[in-house]
N, C-alpha and C positions, 0 to 999 in steps of 0.2 A: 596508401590510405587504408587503416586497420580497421572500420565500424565493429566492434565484435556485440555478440549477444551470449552467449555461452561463460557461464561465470566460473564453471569445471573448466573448462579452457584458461581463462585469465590464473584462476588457482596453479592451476598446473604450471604455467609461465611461473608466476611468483616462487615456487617450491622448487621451480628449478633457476632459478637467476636471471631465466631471458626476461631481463628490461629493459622497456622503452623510454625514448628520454622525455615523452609527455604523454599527461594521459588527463581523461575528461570523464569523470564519472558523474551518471545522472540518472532519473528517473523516476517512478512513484515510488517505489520501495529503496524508499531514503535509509533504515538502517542495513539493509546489504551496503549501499553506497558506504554508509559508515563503517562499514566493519572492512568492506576491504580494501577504503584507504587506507585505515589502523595496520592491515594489513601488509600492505606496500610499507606503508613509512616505518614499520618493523623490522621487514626484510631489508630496508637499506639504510634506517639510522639507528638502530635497536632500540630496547625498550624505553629509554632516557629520554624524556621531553623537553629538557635542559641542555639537551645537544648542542655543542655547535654547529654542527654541520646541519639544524635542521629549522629552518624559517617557516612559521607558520603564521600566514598572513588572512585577515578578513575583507572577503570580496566583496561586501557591503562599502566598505568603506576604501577602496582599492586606488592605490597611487599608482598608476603603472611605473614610474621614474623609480619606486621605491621597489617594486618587482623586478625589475630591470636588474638594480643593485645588490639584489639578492640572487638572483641566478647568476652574478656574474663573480658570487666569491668563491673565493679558491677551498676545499676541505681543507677540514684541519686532522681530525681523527681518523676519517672514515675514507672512503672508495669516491663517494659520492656528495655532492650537497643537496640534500631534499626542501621543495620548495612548496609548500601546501597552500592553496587559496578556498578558502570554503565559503559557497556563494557568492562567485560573480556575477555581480550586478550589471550584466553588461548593457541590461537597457537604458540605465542611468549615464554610460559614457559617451562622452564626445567623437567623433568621428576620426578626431587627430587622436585621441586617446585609443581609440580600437583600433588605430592604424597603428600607433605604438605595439601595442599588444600583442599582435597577429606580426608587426618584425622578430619582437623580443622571443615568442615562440618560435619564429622562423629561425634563430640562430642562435641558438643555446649551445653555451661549453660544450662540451661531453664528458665530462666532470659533473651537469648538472640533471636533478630531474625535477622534473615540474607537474603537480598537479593537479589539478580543477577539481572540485567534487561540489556537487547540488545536495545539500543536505534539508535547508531553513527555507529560501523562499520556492515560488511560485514561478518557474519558467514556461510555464505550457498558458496561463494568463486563461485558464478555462477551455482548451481548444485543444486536440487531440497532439498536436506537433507543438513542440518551442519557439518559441518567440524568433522574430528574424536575427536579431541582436545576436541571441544566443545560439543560434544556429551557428554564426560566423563564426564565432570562436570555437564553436563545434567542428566547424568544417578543418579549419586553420590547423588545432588536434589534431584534426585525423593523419593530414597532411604527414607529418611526420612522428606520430606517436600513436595513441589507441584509443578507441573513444568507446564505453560501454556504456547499455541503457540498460538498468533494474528495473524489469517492468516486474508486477507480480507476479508470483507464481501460483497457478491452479491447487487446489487444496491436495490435491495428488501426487503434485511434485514438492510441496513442503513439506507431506508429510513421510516424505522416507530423511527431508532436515531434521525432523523432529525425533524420529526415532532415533537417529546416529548421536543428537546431540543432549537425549536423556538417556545414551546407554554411556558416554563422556562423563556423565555425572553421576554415574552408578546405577540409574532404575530403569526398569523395563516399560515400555510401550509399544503393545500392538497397533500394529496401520490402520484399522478401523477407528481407534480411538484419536489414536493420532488426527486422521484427516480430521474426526469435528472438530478438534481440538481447532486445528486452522481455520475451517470454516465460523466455528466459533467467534474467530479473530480478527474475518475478514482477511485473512491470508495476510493481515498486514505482520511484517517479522518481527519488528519490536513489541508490539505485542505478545506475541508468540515466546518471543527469548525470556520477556518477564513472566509468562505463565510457565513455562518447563519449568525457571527455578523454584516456584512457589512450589510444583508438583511434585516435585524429584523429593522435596523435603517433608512434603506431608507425607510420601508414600515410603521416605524410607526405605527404601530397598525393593519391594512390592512391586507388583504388576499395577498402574495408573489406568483406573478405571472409568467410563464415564461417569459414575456418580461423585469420583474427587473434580472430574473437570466442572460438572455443574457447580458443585461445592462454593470450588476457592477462584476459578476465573471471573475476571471481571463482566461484568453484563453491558452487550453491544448492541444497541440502541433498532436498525437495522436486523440486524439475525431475533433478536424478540419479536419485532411487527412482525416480522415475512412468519411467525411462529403462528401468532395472533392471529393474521388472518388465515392460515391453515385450522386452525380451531373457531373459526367463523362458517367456515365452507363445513366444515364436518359438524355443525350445530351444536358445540361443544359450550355451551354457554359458563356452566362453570367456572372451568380452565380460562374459558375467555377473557371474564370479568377479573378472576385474579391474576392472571396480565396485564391488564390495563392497572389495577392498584400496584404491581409491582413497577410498572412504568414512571407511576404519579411519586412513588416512593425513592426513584430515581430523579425527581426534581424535573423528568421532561413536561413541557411545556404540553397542552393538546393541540397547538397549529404542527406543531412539529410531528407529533404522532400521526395525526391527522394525514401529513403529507407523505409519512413514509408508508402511510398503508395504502398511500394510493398508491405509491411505488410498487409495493408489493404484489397489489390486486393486476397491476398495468405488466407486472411479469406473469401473472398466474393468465391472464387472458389471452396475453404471446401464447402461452402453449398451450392452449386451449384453441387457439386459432389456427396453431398450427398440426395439430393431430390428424385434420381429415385433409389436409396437403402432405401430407407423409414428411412433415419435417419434422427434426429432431432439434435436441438444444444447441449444438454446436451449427448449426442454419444460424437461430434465434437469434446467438451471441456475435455470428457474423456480422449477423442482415443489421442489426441494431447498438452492432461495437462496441456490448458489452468490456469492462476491464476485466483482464484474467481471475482476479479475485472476486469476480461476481457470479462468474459462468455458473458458478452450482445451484443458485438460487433458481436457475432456469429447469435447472436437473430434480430439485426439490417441487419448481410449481408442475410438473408433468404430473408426479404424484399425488398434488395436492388438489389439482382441479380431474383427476377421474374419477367419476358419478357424479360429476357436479354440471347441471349444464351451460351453456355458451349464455342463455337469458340471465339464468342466475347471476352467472357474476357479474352481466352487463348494470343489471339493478343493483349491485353493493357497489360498483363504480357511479351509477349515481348518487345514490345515498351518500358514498363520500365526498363528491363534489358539491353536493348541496353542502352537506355539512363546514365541508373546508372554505365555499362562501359568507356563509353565515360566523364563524369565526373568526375571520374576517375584518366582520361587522361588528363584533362585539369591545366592548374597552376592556372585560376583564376573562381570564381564563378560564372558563365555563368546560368544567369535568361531565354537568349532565347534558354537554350536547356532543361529547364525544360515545357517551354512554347509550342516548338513545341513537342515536347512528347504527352505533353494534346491534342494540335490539333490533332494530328494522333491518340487519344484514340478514340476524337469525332468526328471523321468524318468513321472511323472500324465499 
């Protein structure tokens, strides 16, 4: 049984030939999942989609008799027959059906390969682990092939991605710029992959600075608030106010803002509670099982709550809870009661 986590591992497998005859790719960072099944299914049907050696089947909609039939054809061109399943729905199958399944993985040619990837839905169902359903075919995987989980990556470890994959594209980026870059993005990669190429092209050749990543990156809803309320805590009223219009001019909603600032303030108060226990952010991100692409938010509120005291922000957590009551209550989107919200932060 193969569980791996190391994606420079499975690379390196790939670039050197050793493949398994099943593999199960999954996790929050769905475009890694995407990219190196593209990857796999290159290294062993090449670039032609139109293969025949290459069955690409939807696990939404998953016949096992019709996977069965497909694993079980002989190649015509190639070494191998590749057999792709993207999103199986395994909560939706019958019992006789999963028991299909888990034979049909149990006894593959060796002519063929087969692979699972989680790209579109929703296997974790809100809850830290996958569904039991999907566990099973997880496990069944492992059994004789490799099962990998894309979790995110800390804005640390994408950004030495980011550098290798805008100097591939001709331009320069230092690691500093870099990491906001990701944090910018929420470490999410797809995102990420469409900001490099926007950047690499404005900067032409140039060193990518942070005032092009301000510039031409998309604005992430989350990395603004946690901005916001750092410019709450430090009485920066100005900056504040044209946050919030920059917000409104993004079509969000005030229940929405409203919530991620509590978000935001409910991390700034973690480190604030935790400075006189001598804990740090990687405690915080433990204790409270932050996702790898949140961690830094914790590393930002250490900074953002020093000189600020433990009362203060206790009082702009309730100011928001009031508020976030009261709209609510209300039938239509009410901008000036998000607005005096802020006023009563900055004036606490």
């Amino acid at each position: 049984m193969a569980f791996q986590t190391s994606e420079a591992e499975l690379a390196k497998k790939i670039r050197a030939g050793n493949i398994e005859k099943v593999y199960y790719f999954y996790g929050k960072d769905t475009a890694a999942v995407q990219s190196f099944t593209e990857r796999l299914v290159t290294k062993l049907a090449g670039k032609d989609e139109t293969s025949l050696d290459l069955y690409k089947l939807d696990g939404r909609k998953l016949s096992v008799r019709e996977l069965w039939e497909c694993c079980n054809m002989l190649p015509c061109f190639s070494e191998k027959v590749v057999v792709t399943v993207n999103d199986p729905d395994c909560d939706s199958l019958s019992k006789d059906d999963m028991a299909y399944l888990k034979e049909t993985i149990g006894d593959l040619p060796e002519s063929t390969v087969l692979i699972f990837y989680v790209t579109g839905i929703d296997i974790y169902k809100g809850r830290n682990n996958i569904t039991a359903a999907n566990n099973e075919l997880k496990n069944a995987c492992g059994k004789v092939g490799d099962v990998y989980e894309f979790a995110y990556k800390t804005p640390e470890e994408l950004s030495k991605v980011i550098v290798s994959r805008v100097k591939k594209l001709g331009g320069v980026i230092n690691g500093e710029n870099s990491a906001y870059l990701a944090e910018k993005c929420l470490c999410e990669q797809a995102a990420v992959n469409s900001e490099i190429s926007k950047l690499t092209a404005y900067a032409d050749g140039r060193e990518i600075t942070k005032d092009d990543i301000d510039l031409l990156c998309a604005r992430r809803l989350e990395a603004d608030v946690f901005k916001l309320a750092g410019l709450i805590l430090k009485r920066n009223a100005d900056a504040a106010f044209n946050m919030v219009s920059d917000l409104y001019d993004m079509q969000t909603s005030t229940q929405i803002i409203i919530a991620t600032l509590a978000r935001s303030f409910l991390d700034i108060y973690r480190a604030k509670a935790a400075m006189p226990a001598g804990k740090g952010a990687e405690d915080i991100a433990k204790d409270f099982e932050y996702a790898k692409n949140r961690t830094f938010v914790i590393r930002h509120a250490f900074n953002d709550c020093r000189g600020v005291s433990e009362q203060r922000i206790r009082r702009c957590i309730t100011s928001i809870a009031k508020a976030d009551m009261q709209s609510k209550q209300m039938r239509t989107d009410d901008r000036i009661l998000l607005e005096r919200c802020i006023t009563e932060m900055l004036e606490k």
